[in-house]
Z-matrix of the N, CA and C atoms (Angstrom, degrees):
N
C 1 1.457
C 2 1.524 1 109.58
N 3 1.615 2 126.89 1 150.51
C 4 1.112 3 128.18 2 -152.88
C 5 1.559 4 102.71 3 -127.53
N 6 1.330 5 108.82 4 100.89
C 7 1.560 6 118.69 5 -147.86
C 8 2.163 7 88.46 6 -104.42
N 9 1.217 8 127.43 7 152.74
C 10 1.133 9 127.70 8 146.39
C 11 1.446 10 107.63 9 -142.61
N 12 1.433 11 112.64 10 154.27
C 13 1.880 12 97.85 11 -171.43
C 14 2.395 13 79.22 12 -149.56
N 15 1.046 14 76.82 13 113.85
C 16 1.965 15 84.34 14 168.96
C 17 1.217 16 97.34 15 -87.89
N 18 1.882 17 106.10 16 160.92
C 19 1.518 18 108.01 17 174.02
C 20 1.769 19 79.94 18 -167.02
N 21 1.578 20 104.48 19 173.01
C 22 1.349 21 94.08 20 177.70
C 23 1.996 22 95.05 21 118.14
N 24 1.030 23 124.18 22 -32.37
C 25 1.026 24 121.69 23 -151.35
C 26 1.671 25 109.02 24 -90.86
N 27 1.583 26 136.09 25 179.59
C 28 1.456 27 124.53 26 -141.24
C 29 1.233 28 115.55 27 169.53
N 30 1.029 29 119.85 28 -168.99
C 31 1.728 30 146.41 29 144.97
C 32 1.092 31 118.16 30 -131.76
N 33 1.514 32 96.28 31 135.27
C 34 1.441 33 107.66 32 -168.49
C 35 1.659 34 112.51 33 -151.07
N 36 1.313 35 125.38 34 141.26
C 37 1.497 36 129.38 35 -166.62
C 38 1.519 37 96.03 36 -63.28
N 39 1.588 38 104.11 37 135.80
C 40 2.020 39 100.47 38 148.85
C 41 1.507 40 104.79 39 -39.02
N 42 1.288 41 96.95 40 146.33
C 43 1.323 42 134.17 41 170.17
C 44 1.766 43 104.08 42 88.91
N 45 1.372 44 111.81 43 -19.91
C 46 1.803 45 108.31 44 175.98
C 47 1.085 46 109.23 45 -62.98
N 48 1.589 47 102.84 46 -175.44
C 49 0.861 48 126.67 47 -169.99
C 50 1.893 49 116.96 48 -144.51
N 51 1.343 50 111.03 49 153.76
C 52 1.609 51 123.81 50 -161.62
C 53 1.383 52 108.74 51 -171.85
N 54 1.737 53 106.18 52 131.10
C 55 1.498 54 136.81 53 -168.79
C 56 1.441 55 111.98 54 -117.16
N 57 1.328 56 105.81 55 76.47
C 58 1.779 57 114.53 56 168.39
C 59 1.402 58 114.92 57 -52.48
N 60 1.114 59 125.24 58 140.43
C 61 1.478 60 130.14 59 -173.41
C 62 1.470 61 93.18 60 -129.70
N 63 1.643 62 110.98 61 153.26
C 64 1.772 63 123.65 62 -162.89
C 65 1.748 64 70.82 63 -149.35
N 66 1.488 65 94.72 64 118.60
C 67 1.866 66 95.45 65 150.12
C 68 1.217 67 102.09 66 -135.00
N 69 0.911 68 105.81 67 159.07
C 70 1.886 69 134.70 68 -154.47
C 71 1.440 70 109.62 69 -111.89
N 72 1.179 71 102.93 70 161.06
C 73 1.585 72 112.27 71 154.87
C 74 1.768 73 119.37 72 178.80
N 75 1.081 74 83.62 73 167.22
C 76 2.385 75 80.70 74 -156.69
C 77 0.984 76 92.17 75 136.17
N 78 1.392 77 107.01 76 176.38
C 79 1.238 78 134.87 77 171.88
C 80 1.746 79 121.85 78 -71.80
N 81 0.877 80 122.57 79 149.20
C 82 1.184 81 136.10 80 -145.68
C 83 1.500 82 109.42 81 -78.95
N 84 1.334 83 134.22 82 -37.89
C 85 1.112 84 159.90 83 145.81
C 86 1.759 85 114.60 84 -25.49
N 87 1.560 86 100.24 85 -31.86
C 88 1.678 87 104.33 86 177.48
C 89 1.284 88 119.32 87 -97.98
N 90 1.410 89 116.04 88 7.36
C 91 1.281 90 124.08 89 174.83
C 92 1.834 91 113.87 90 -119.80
N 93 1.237 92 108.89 91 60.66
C 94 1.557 93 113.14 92 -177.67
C 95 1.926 94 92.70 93 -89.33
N 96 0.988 95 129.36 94 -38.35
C 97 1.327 96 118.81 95 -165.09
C 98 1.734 97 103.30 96 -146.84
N 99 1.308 98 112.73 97 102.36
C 100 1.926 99 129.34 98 168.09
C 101 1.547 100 109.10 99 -82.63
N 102 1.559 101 114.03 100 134.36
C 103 1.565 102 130.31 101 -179.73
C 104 1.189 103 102.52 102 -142.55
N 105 1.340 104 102.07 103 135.09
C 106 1.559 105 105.39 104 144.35
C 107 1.625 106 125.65 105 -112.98
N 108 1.427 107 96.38 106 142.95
C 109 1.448 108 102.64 107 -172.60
C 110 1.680 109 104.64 108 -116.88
N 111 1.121 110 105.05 109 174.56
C 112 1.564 111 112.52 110 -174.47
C 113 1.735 112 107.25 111 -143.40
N 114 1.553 113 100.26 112 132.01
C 115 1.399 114 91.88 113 -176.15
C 116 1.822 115 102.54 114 -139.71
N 117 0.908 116 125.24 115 115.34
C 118 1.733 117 153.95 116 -140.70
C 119 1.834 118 87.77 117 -125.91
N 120 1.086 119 102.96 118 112.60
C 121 1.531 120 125.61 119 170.37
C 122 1.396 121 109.37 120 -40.51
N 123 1.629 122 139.33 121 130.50
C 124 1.593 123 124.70 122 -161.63
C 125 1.124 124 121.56 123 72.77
N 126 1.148 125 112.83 124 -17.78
C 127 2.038 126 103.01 125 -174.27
C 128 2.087 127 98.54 126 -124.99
N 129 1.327 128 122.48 127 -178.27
C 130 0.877 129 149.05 128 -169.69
C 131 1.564 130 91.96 129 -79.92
N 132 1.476 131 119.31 130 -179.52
C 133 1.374 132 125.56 131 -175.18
C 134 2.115 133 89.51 132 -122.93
N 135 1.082 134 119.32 133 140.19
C 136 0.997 135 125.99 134 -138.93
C 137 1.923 136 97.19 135 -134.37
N 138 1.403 137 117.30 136 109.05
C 139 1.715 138 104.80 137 177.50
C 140 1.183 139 109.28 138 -72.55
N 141 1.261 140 130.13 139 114.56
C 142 1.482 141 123.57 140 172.66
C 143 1.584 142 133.00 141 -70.63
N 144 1.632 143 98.55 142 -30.60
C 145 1.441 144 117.82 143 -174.26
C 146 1.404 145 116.61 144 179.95
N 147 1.351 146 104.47 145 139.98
C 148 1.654 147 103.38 146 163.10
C 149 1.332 148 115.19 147 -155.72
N 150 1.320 149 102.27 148 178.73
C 151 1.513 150 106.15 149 -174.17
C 152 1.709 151 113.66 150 -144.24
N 153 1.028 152 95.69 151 139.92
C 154 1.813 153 103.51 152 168.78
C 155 1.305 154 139.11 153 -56.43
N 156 1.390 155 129.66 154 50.73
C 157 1.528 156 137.10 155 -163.76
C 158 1.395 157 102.47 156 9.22
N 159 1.486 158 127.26 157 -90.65
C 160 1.138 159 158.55 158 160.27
C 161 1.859 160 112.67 159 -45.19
N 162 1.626 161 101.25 160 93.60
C 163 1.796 162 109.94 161 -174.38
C 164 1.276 163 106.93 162 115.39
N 165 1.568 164 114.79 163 -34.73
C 166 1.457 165 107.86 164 -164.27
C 167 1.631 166 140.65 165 81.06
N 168 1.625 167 98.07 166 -3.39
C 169 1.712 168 101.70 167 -169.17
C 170 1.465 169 109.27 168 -77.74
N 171 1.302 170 119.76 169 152.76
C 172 1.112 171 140.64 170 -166.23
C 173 1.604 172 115.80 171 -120.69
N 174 1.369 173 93.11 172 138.50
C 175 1.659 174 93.33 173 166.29
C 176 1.700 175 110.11 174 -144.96
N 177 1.111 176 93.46 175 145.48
C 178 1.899 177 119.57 176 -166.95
C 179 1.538 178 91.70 177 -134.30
N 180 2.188 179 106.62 178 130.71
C 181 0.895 180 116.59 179 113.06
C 182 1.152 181 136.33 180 -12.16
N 183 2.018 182 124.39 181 132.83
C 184 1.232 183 116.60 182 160.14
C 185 1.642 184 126.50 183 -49.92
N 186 0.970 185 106.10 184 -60.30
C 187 1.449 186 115.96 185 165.92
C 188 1.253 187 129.79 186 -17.48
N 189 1.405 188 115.66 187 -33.90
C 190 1.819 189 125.50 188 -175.89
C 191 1.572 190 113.10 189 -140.83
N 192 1.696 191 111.33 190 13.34
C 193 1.496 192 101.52 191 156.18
C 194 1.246 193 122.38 192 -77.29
N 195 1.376 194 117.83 193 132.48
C 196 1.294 195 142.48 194 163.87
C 197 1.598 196 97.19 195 104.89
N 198 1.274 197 129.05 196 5.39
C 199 1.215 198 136.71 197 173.90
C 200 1.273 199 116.49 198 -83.47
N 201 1.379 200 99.23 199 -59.01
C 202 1.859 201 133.63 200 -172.13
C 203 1.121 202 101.61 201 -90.54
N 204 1.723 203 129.80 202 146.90
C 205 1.079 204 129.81 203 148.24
C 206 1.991 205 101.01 204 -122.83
N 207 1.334 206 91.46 205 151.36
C 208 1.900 207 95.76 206 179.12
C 209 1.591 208 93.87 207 -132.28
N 210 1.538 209 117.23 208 115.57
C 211 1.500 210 131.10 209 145.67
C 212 1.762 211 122.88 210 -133.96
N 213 1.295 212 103.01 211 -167.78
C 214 1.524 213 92.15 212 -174.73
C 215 1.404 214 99.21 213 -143.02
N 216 1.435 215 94.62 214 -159.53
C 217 2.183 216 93.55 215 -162.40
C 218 1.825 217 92.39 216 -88.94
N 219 1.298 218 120.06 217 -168.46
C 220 1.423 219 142.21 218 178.90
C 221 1.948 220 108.03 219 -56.36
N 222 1.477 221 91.41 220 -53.41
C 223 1.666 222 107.63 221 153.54
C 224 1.301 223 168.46 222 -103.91
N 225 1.196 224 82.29 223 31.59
C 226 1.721 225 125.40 224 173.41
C 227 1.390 226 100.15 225 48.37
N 228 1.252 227 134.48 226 63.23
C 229 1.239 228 149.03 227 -151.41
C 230 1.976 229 103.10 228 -143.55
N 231 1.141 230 92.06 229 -31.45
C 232 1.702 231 84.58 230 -174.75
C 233 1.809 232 97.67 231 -149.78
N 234 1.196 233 88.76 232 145.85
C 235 1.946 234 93.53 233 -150.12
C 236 1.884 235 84.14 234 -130.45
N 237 1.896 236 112.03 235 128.32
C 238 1.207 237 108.91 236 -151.64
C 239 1.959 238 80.15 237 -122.30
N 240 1.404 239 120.34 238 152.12
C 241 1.498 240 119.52 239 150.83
C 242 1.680 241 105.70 240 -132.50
N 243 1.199 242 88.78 241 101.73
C 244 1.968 243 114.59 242 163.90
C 245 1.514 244 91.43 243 -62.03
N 246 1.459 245 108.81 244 129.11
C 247 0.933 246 131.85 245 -169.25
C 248 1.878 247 107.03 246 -128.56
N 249 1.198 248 111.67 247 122.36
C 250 1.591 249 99.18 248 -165.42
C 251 1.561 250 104.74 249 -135.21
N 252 1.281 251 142.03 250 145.36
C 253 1.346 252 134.74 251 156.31
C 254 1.506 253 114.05 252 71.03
N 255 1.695 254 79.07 253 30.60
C 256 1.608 255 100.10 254 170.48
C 257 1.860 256 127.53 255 -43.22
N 258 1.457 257 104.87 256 124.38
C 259 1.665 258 97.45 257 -172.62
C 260 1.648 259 101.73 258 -114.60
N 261 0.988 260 122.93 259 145.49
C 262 1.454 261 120.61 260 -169.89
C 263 1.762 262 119.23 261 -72.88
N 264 1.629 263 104.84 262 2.26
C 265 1.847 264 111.15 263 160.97
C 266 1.954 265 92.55 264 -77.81
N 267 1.229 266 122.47 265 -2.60
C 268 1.514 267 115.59 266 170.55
C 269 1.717 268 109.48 267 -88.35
N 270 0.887 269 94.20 268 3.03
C 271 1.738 270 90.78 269 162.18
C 272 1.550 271 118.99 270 -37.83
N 273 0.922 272 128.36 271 157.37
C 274 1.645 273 121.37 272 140.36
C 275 1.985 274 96.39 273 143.05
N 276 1.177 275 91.68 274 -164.91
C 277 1.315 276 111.36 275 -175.22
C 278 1.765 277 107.11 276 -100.63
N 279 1.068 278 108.64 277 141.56
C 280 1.371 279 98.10 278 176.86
C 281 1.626 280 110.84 279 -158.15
N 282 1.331 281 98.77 280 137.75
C 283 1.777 282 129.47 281 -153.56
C 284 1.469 283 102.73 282 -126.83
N 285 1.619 284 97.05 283 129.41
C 286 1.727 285 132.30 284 -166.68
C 287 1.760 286 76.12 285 -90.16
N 288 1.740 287 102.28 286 134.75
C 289 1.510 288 91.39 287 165.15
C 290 1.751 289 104.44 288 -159.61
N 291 1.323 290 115.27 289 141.44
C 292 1.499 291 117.03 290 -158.45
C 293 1.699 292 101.32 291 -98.10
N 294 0.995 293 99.36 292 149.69
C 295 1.605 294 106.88 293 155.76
C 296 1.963 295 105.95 294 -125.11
N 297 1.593 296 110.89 295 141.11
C 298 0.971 297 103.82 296 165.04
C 299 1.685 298 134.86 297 -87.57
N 300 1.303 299 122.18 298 -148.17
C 301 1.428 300 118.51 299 178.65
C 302 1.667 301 119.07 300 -91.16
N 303 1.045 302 113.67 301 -16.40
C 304 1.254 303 127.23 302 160.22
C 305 1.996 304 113.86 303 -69.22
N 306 1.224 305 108.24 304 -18.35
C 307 1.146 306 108.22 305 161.74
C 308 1.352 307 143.60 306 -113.15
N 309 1.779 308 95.99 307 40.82
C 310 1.583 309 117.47 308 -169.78
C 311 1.767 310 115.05 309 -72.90
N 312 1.168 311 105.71 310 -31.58
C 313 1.128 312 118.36 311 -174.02
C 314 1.683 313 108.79 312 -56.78
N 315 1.653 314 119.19 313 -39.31
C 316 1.078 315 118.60 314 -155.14
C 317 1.359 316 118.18 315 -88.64
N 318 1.556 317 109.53 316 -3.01
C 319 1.119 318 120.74 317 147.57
C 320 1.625 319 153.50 318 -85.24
N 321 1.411 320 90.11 319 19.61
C 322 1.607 321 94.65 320 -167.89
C 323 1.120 322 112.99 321 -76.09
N 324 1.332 323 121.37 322 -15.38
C 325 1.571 324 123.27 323 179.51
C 326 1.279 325 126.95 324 -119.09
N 327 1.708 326 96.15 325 29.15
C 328 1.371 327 122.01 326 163.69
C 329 1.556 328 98.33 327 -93.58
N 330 1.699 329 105.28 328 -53.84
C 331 1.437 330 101.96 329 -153.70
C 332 1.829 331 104.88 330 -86.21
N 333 1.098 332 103.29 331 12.04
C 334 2.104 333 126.80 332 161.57
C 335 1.419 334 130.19 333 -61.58
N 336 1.829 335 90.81 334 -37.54
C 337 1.263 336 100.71 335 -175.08
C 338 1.463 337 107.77 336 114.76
N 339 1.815 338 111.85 337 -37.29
C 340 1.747 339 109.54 338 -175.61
C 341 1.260 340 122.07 339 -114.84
N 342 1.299 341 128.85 340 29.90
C 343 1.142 342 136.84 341 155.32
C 344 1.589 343 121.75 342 -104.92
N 345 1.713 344 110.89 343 167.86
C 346 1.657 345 98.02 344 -165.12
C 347 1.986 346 74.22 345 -135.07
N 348 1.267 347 101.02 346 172.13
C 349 1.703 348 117.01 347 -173.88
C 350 1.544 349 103.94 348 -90.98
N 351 1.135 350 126.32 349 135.15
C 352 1.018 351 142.45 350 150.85
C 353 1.733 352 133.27 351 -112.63
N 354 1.229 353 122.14 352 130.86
C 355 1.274 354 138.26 353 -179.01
C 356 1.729 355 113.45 354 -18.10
N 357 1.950 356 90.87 355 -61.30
C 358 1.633 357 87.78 356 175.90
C 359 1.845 358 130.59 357 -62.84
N 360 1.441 359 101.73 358 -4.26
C 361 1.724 360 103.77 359 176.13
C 362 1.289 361 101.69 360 -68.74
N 363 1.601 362 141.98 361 -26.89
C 364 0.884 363 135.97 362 -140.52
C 365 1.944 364 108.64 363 -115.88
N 366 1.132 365 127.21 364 148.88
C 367 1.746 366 135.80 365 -146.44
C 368 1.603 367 102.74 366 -118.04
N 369 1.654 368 95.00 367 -33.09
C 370 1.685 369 82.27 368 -168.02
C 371 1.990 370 82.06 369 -153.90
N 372 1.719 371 90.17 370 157.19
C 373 1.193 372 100.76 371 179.90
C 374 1.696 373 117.52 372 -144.43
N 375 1.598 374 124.22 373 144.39
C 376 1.268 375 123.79 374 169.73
C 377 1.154 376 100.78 375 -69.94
N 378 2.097 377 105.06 376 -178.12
C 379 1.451 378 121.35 377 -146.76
C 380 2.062 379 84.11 378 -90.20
N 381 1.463 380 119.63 379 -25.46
C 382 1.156 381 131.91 380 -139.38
C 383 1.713 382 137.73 381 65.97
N 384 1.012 383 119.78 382 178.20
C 385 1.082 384 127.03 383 -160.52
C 386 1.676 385 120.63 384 -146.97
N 387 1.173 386 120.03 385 128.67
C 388 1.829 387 116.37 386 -167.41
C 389 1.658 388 94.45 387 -79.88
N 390 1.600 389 114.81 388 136.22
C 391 1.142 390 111.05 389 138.54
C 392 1.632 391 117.69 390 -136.12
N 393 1.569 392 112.44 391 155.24
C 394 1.264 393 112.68 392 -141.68
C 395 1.776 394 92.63 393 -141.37
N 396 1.022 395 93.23 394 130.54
C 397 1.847 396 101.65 395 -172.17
C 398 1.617 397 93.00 396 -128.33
N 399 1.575 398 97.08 397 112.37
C 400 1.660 399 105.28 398 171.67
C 401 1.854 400 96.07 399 -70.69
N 402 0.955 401 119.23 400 170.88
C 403 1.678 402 143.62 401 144.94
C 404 1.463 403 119.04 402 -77.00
């Protein structure tokens, strides 16, 4: 079974900063590609970032490069987004979410440079987590 549970999450002043943590569990095979997405009441649900279990590559939204960082532990077991220079349009809810290996393909034009993440790449999902940036 393909468990993810986020934690990490808060209130925190503009300009802080906050490190969501996604730990996993399953089989190994269901964790080829970790994202977090954010979904803010009124608006669309939004991929913020992810990364490639296996290599490590990353992809960021314009919006939160050089803001955000996305890596994971030694055993790709718990998948972290450093969150920095927090602005309070970073509000929202935000959800650890896996894609497996059967869904390698759908990233190739993420990891290109010209593709953006969408919901359906993804197999399994956490409960999410509030984070909340006063002004």
């Amino acid at each position: 079974q393909v468990r993810l549970v986020e934690s990490g999450g808060g209130l925190v002043q503009s300009g802080g900063s906050l490190t969501l943590s996604c730990e996993t569990s399953g089989p190994a095979t269901s964790f080829l590609v970790i994202a977090w997405f954010r979904q803010t009441p009124g608006k669309e649900s939004e991929g913020v970032s992810c990364i490639r279990n296996a290599g490590g590559q990353t992809y960021y939204i314009d919006d939160v490069k050089g803001r955000f960082t996305m890596y994971r532990n030694v055993g790709g077991t718990t998948f972290f987004l450093q969150m920095g220079s927090l602005k309070p349009e970073d509000t929202s809810i935000y959800y650890c979410a896996s894609a497996d290996v059967g869904s390698h393909y759908k990233f190739r034009a993420v990891w290109m440079g010209s593709g953006n993440l969408s919901k359906d790449m993804f197999n399994a999902w956490g409960r999410g987590i509030q984070v909340t940036v006063s002004s």
